[in-house]
N, C-alpha and C positions, 0 to 999 in steps of 0.2 A: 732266681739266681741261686746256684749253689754255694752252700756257708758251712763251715766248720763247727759245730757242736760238743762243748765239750760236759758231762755231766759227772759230777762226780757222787758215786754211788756207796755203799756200804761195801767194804771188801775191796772193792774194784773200780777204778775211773774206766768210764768210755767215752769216745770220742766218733762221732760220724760225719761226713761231710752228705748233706741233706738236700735234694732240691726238689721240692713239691712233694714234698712226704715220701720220695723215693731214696733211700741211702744209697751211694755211690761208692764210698771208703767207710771203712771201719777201722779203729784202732782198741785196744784192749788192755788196761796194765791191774794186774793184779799184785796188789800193794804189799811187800814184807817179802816179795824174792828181787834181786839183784836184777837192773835195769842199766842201759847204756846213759855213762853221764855220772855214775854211783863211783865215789872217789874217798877211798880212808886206808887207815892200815888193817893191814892183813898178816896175817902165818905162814912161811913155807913150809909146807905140812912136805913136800916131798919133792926131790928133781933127781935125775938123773944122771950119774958122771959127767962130764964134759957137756950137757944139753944146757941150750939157752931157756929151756922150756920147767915148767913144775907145774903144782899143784899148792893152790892157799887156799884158806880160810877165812871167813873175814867175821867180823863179831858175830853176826845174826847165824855163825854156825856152816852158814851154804859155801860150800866150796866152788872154785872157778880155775880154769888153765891161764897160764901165766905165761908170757912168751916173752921173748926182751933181758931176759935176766941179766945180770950183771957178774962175773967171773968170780966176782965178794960174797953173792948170796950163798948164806948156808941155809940147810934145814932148820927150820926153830926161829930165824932170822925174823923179824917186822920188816914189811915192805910195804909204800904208801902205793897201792895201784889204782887204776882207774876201768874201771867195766865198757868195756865196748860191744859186749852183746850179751844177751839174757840167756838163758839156761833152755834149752828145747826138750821139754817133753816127747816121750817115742813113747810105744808100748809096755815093754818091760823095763825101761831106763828112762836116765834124762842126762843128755849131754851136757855138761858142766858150762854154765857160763863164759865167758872169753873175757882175759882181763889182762892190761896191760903197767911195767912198772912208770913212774908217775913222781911231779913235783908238785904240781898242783893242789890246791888245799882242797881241803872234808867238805865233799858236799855229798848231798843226796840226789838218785838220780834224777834225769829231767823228770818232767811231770807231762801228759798226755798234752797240756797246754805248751807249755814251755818247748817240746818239742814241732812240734805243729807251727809255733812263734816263729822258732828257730831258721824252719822250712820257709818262712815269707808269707804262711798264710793269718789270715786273721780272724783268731776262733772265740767264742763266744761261751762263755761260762753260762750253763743253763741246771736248773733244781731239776728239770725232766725234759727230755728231748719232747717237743710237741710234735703234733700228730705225724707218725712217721712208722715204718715197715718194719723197727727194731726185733718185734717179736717173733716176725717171721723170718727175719735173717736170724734171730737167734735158735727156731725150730730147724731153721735151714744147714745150719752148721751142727746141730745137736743130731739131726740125723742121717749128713752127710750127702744129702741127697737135693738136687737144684730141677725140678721139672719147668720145661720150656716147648716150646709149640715144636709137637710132634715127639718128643722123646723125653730124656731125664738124664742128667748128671751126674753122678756118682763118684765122691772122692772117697780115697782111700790114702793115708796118712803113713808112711813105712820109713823105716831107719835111711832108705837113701834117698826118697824124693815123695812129693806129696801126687798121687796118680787122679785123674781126671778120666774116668768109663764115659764114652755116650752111648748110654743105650735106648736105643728103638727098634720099629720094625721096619718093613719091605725085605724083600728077597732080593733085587734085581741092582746091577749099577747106579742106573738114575735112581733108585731108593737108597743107595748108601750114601751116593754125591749131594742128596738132598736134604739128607739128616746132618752129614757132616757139614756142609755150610749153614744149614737150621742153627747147629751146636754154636758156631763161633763166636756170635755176639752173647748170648750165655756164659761161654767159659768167659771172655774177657770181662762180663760185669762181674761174674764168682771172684774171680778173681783179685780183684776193688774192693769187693761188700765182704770177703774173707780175710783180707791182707795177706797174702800167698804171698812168699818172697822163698830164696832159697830154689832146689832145682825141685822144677816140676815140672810130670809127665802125663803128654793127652796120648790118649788112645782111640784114636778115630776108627769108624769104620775104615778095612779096607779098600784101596779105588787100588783097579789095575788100571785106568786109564792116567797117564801119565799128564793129560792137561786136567784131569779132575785134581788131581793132589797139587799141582800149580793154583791151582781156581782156588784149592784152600788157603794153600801158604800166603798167598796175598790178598787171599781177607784176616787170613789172620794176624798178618803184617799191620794194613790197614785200623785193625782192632786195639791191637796195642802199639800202634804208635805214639800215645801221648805218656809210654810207663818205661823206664831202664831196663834192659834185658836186651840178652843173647839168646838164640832159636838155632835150631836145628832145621833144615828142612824135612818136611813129611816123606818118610822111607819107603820102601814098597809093602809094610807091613801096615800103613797107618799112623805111625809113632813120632811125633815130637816131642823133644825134649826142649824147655825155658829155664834161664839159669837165671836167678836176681835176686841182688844184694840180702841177704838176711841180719837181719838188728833184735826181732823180735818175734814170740810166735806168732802165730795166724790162730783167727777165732775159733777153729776148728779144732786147733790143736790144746788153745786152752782148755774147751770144753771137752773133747776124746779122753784128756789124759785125768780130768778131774773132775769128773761126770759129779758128783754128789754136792763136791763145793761149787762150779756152776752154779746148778740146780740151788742149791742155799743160796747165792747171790743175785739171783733172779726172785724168788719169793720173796727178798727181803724187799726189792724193789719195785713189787707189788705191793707189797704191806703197806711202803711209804708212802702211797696215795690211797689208800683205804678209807673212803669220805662219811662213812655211817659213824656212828656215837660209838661208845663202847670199849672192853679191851678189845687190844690186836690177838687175835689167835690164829699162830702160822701150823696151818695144815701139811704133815710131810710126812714120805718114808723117812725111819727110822734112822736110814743112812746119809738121807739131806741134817735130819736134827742133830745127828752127829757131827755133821761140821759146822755149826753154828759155834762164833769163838761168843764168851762171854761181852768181848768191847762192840762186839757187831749188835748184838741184842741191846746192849744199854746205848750205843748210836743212835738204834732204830727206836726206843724208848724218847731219847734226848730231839729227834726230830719229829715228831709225830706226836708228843705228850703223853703218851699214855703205856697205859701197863700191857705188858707184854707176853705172851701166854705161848708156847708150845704144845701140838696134841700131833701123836706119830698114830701114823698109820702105815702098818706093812703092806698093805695090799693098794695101795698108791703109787703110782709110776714116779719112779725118780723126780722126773721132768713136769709130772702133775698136783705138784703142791699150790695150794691158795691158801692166800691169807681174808678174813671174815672178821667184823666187829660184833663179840659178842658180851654179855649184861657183867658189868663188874662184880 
């Protein structure tokens, strides 16, 4: 039976719903930006003439859009708002959090449990997820790419929608109608195991036959039946578009836009089961050792016991750091 999992980690909570060591859902909150549920006063750093809409600030510095405003708000003003969605990372930017004004008292946002709670499920505080596919959903997301019987997946992350390639082979129609129903139960578990939410675009092979692209659309009806969302039907080019709800980013996006802090968050979480004697010594590029904060190294000290060592290497892949016990 599948069960909610929640772990909470150095840096980061994760949350998976797990059934026989296979992950179904993943959730991701990386602790210290602005989460839905996050409720205090803020700054209007800036609005518009006549706009119900502006721009705050809130202590921790990160800025959010504000909608709702009240005809009294000035710039410079304290306004007590309440966050209803988190900040999305893109390529070159990140769209500002979504936050709305608010009577309700100072809290902090949900917590990857408390949220989960919220939802009717009932999740399960755990020191480490047991034996489960975490690393390879986490490779899986790191490198954008999901292989399945007969092809491979391919997302691509972009300012309007997060894009879904399947790419395989065959030349011929029955080789396209074959890949693109291959794909379907793929994209829908990516989809789960990434938390994809917000509009997103598959790009199937093209079918000229007008019951091949039927035959999709209702398996891939079929597929996510049990998830929220609006669908386009598949066009004569291949193309559906899925619209659904966004609250947070997807794993994908956490790790795209923050390749090194990942990577730091992942080593630390290696370390933290490191069973040989000795110091911990975490092996990394230069540019993972760079995001290692001070509280995360003496956490990792404070759960494990022991002294804690850094040694960089540049010629180590981002994503290829280990951690090793070696002689005090």
């Amino acid at each position: 039976m599948a069960e909610w999992l929640v772990e909470h980690g150095i840096g980061e909570d994760r949350a998976v719903l797990c059934d026989h060591g296979r992950i179904l859902e993943s959730r991701v909150y990386r602790r210290g930006m602005l989460g839905p549920g996050h409720v205090s006063d803020a700054r209007l750093v800036s609005r518009a003439k006549g706009s119900k809409r502006g721009t705050v600030q809130f202590a921790s510095g990160e800025e959010a859009l504000v909608s709702g405003l009240a005809v009294s708000a000035s710039e410079g003003s304290t306004i007590r708002c309440k966050v209803v969605r988190s900040q999305v990372p893109e390529r070159d930017r990140r769209k500002l959090a979504h936050a709305v004004p608010t009577n309700e008292a100072p809290t902090a946002a949900d917590t990857l449990f408390d949220q989960l709670t919220a939802q009717g499920c009932k999740p399960k505080l755990v020191r480490r997820f047991p034996d489960c596919d975490w690393n390879e959903l986490w490779l899986e997301a790191w490198n954008g790419a999901v292989p399945f019987d007969g092809g491979e997946l391919i997302f691509a992350d972009t300012p309007a929608m997060m894009l879904i390639d399947i790419d395989g082979g065959g030349n011929d129609a029955a080789d396209a109608r074959l890949l693109a129903l291959s794909a379907v139960n793929p994209i829908a578990e990516s989809i789960g195991r990434f938390n994809l939410s917000g509009s997103i675009g598959i790009d199937f092979p093209t079918l000229q036959a007008k019951a091949d692209r039927k035959a999709v659309d209702q398996a891939i009806e079929a597929a996510l039946d049990h998830w929220p969302h609006e669908r386009t039907a598949m066009n004569g080019f291949g193309f559906i578009q899925i619209v659904a709800r966004f609250e947070r980013p997807s794993l994908i996006q956490h790790i795209h836009y923050a390749r090194a802090a990942s990577a730091a968050c992942l080593l630390l979480r290696k370390a933290e089961h490191v069973t040989e004697p000795g110091a911990l010594q975490l092996n990394c590029h230069p540019a993972v050792a760079g995001k290692f904060q001070d509280a995360w190294l003496a956490e990792l000290s404070r759960r494990t016991g022991r002294e804690v060592r850094t040694a960089m290497d540049p010629y180590l892949a981002l994503e290829a750091g280990f951690a090793q016990a070696v002689p005090l």
